[in-house]
PyMOL CGO cylinders between C-alpha atoms (Angstrom):
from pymol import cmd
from pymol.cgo import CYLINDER

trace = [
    CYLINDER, -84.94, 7.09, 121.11, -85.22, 9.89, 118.56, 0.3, 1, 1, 1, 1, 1, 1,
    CYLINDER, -85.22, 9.89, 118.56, -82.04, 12.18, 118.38, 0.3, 1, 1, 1, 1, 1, 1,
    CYLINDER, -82.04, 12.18, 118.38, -82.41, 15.86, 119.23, 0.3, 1, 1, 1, 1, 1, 1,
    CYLINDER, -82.41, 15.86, 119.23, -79.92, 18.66, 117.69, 0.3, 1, 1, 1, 1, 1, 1,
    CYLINDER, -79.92, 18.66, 117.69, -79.42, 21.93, 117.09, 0.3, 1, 1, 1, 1, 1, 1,
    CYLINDER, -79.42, 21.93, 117.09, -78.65, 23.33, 113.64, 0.3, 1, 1, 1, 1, 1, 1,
    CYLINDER, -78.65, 23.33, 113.64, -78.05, 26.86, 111.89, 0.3, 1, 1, 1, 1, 1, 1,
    CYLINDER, -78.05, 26.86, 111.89, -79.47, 28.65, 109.19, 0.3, 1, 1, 1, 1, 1, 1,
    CYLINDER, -79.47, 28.65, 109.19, -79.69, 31.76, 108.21, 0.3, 1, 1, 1, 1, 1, 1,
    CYLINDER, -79.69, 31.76, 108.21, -77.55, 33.59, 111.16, 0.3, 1, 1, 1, 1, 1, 1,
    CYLINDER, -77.55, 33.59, 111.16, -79.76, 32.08, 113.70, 0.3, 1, 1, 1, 1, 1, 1,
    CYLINDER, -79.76, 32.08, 113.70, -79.95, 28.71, 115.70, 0.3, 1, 1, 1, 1, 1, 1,
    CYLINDER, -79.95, 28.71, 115.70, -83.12, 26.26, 115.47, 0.3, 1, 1, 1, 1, 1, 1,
    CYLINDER, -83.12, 26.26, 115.47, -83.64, 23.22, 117.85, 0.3, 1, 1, 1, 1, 1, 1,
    CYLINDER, -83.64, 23.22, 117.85, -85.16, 20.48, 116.15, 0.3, 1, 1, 1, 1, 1, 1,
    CYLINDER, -85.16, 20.48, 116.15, -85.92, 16.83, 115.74, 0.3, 1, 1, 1, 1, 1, 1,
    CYLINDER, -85.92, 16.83, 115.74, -86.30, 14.70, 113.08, 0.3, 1, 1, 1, 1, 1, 1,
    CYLINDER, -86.30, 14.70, 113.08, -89.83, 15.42, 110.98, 0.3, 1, 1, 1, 1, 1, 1,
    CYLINDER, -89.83, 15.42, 110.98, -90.09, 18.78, 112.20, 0.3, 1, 1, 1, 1, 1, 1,
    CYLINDER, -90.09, 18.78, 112.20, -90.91, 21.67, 110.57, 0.3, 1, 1, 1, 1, 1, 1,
    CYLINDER, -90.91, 21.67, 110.57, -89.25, 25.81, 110.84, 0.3, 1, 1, 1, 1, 1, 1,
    CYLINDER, -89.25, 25.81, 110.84, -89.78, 28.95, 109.67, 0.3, 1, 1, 1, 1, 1, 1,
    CYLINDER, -89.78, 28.95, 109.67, -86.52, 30.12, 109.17, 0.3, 1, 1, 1, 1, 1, 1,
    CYLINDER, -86.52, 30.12, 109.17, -85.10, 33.36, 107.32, 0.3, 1, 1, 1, 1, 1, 1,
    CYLINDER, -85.10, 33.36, 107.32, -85.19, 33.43, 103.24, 0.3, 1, 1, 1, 1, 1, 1,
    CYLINDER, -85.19, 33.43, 103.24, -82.93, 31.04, 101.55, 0.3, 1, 1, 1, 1, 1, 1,
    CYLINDER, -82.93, 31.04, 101.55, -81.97, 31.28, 97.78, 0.3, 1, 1, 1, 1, 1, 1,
    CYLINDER, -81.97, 31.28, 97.78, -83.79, 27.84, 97.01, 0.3, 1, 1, 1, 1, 1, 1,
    CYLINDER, -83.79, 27.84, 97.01, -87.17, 26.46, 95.26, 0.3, 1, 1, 1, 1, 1, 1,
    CYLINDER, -87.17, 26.46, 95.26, -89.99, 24.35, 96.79, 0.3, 1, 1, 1, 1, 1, 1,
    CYLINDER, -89.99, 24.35, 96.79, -88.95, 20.97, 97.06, 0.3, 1, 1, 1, 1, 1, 1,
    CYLINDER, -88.95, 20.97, 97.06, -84.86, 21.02, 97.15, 0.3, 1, 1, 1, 1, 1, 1,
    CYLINDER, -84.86, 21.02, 97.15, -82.95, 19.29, 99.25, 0.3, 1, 1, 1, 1, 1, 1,
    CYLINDER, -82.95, 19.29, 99.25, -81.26, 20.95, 102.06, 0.3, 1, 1, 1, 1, 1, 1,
    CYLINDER, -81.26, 20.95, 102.06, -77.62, 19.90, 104.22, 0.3, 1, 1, 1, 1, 1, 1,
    CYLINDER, -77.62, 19.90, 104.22, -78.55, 22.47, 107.29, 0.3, 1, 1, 1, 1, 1, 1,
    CYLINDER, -78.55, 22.47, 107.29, -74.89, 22.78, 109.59, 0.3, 1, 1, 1, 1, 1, 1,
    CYLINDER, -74.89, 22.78, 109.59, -75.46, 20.61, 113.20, 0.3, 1, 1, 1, 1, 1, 1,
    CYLINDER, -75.46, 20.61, 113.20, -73.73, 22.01, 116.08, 0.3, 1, 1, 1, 1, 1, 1,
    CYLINDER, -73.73, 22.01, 116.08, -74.70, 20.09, 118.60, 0.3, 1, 1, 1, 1, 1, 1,
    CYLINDER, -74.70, 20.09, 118.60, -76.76, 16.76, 118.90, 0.3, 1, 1, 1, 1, 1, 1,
    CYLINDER, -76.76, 16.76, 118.90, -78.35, 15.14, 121.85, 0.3, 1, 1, 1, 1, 1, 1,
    CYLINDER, -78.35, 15.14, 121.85, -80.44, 11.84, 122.66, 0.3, 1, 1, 1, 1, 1, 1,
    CYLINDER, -80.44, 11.84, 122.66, -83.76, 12.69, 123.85, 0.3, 1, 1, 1, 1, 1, 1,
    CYLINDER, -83.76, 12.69, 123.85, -83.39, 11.28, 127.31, 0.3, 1, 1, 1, 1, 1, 1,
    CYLINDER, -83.39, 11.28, 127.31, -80.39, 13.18, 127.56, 0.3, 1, 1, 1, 1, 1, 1,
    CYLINDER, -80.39, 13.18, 127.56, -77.74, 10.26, 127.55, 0.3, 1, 1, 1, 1, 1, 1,
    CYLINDER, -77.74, 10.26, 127.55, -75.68, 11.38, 125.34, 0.3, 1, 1, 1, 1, 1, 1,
    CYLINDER, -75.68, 11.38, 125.34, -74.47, 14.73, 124.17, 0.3, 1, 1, 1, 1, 1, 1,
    CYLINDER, -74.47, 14.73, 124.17, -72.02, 15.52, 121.36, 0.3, 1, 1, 1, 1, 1, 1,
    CYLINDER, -72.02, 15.52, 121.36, -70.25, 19.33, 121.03, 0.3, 1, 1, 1, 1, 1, 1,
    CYLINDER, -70.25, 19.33, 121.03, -69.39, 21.09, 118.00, 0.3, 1, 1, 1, 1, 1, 1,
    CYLINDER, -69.39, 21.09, 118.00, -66.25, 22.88, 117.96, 0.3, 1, 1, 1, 1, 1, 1,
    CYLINDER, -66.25, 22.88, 117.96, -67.92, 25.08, 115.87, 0.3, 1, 1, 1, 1, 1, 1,
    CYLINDER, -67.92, 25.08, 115.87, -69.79, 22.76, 114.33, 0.3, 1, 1, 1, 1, 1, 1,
    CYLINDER, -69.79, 22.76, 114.33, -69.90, 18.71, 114.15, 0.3, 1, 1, 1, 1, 1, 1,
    CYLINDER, -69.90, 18.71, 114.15, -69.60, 16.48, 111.33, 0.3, 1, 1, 1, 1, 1, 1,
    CYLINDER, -69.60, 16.48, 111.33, -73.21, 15.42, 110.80, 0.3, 1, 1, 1, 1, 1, 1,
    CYLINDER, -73.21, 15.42, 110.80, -75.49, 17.23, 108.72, 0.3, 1, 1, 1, 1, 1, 1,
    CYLINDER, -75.49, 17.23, 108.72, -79.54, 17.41, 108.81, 0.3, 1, 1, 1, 1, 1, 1,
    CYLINDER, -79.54, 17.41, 108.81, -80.81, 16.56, 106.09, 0.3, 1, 1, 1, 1, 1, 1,
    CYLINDER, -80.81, 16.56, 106.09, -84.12, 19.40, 105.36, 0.3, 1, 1, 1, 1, 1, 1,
    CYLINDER, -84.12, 19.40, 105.36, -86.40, 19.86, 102.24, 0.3, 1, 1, 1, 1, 1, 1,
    CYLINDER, -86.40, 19.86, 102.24, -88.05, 22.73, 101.38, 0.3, 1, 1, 1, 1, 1, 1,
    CYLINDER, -88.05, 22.73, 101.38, -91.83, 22.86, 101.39, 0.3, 1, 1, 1, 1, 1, 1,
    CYLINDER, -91.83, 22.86, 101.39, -92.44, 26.49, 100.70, 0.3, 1, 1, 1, 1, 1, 1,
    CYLINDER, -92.44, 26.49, 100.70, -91.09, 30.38, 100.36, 0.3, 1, 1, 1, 1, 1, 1,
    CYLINDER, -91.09, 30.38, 100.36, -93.50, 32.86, 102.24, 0.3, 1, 1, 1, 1, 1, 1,
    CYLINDER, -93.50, 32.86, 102.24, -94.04, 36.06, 104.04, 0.3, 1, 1, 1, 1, 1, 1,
    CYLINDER, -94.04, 36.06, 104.04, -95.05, 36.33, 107.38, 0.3, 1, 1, 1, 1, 1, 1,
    CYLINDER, -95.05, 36.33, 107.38, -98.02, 38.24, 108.36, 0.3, 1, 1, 1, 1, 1, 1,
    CYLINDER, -98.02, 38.24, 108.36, -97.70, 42.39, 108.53, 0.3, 1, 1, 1, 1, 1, 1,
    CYLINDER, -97.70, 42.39, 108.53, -96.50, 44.30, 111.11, 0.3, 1, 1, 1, 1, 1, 1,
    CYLINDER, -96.50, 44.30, 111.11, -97.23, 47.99, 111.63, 0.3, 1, 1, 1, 1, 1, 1,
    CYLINDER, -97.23, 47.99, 111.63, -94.91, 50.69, 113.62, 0.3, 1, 1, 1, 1, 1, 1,
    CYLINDER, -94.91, 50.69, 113.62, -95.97, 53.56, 114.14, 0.3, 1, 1, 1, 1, 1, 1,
    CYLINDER, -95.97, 53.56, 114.14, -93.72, 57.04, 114.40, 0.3, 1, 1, 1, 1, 1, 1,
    CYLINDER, -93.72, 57.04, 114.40, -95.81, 59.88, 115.78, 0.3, 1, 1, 1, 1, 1, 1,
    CYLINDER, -95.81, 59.88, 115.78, -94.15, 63.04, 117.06, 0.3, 1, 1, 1, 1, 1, 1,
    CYLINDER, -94.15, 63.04, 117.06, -95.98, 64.91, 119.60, 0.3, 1, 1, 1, 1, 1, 1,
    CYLINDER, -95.98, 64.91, 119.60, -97.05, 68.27, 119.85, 0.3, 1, 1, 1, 1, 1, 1,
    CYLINDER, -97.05, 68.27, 119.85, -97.50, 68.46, 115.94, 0.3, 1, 1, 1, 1, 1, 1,
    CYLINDER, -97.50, 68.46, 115.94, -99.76, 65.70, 115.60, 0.3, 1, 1, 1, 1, 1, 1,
    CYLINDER, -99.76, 65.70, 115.60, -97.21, 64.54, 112.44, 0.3, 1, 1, 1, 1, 1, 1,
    CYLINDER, -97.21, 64.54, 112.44, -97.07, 60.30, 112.17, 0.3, 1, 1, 1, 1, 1, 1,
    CYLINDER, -97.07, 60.30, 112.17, -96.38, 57.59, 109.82, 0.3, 1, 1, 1, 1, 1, 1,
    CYLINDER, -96.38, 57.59, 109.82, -97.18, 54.17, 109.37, 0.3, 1, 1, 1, 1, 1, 1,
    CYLINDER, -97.18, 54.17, 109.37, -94.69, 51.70, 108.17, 0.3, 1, 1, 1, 1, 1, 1,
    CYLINDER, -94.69, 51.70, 108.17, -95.64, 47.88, 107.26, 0.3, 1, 1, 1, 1, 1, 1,
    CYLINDER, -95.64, 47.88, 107.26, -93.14, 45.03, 106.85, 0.3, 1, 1, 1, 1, 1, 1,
    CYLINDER, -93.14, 45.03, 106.85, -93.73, 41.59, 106.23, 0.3, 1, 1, 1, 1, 1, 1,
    CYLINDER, -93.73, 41.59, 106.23, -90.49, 39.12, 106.57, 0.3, 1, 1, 1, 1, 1, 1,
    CYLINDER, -90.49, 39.12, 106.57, -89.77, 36.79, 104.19, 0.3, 1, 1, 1, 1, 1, 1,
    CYLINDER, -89.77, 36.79, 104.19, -89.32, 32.92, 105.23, 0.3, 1, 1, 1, 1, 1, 1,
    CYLINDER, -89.32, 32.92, 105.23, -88.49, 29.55, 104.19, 0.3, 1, 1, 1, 1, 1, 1,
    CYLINDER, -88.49, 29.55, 104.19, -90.73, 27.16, 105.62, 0.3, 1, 1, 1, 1, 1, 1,
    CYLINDER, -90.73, 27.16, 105.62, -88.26, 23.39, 106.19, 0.3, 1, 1, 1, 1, 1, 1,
    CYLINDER, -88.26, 23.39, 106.19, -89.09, 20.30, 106.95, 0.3, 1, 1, 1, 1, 1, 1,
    CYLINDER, -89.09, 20.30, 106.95, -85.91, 17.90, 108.64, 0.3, 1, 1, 1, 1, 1, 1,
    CYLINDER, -85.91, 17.90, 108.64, -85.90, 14.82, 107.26, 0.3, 1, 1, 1, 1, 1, 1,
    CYLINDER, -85.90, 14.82, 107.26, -83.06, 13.11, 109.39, 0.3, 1, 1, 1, 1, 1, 1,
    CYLINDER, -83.06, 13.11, 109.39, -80.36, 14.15, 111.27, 0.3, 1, 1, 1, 1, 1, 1,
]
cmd.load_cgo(trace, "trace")
């Protein structure tokens, strides 16, 4: 039975599993370094057994980094109406790409 659990990183909440990989938002690190990722709650796959954070538990997931990217551009649009006057913004979001190694 693999273990499930869900961990934090960068403000936002990621389920995951052991040899999984996430996007998740930029971190301050380099290909290749070894990440301890906060776990707040873990869970057996089958559901047998569930453990709480209160925040947070006392395991950590291990995660290495494989790479530091931007996602693929977006466009918005503002247009007002009645003077025909728009502009077009583009943003592309930076992300760390991790892999978990254990939990």
């Amino acid at each position: 039975m693999s273990k499930i659990a869900v961990v934090r990183t960068g403000g936002k909440q990621y389920v995951v599993k052991a040899k999984d990989t996430i996007k998740a938002e930029k971190l301050n690190v380099t290909a290749d370094d070894q990440l301890d990722l906060e776990v707040l709650l873990t869970a057996e796959e089958d559901g047998s057994k569930l453990e709480v954070g209160q925040p947070t538990l006392d395991a950590k997931a291990k995660a290495r980094v494989l790479e530091q990217g931007r996602a693929k551009k977006i466009r918005v649009v503002h247009y007002k109406n009645k003077t025909r006057q728009h502009k077009v913004y583009g943003h592309r979001q930076p992300f760390t790409k991790l892999e978990i190694q254990s939990i």
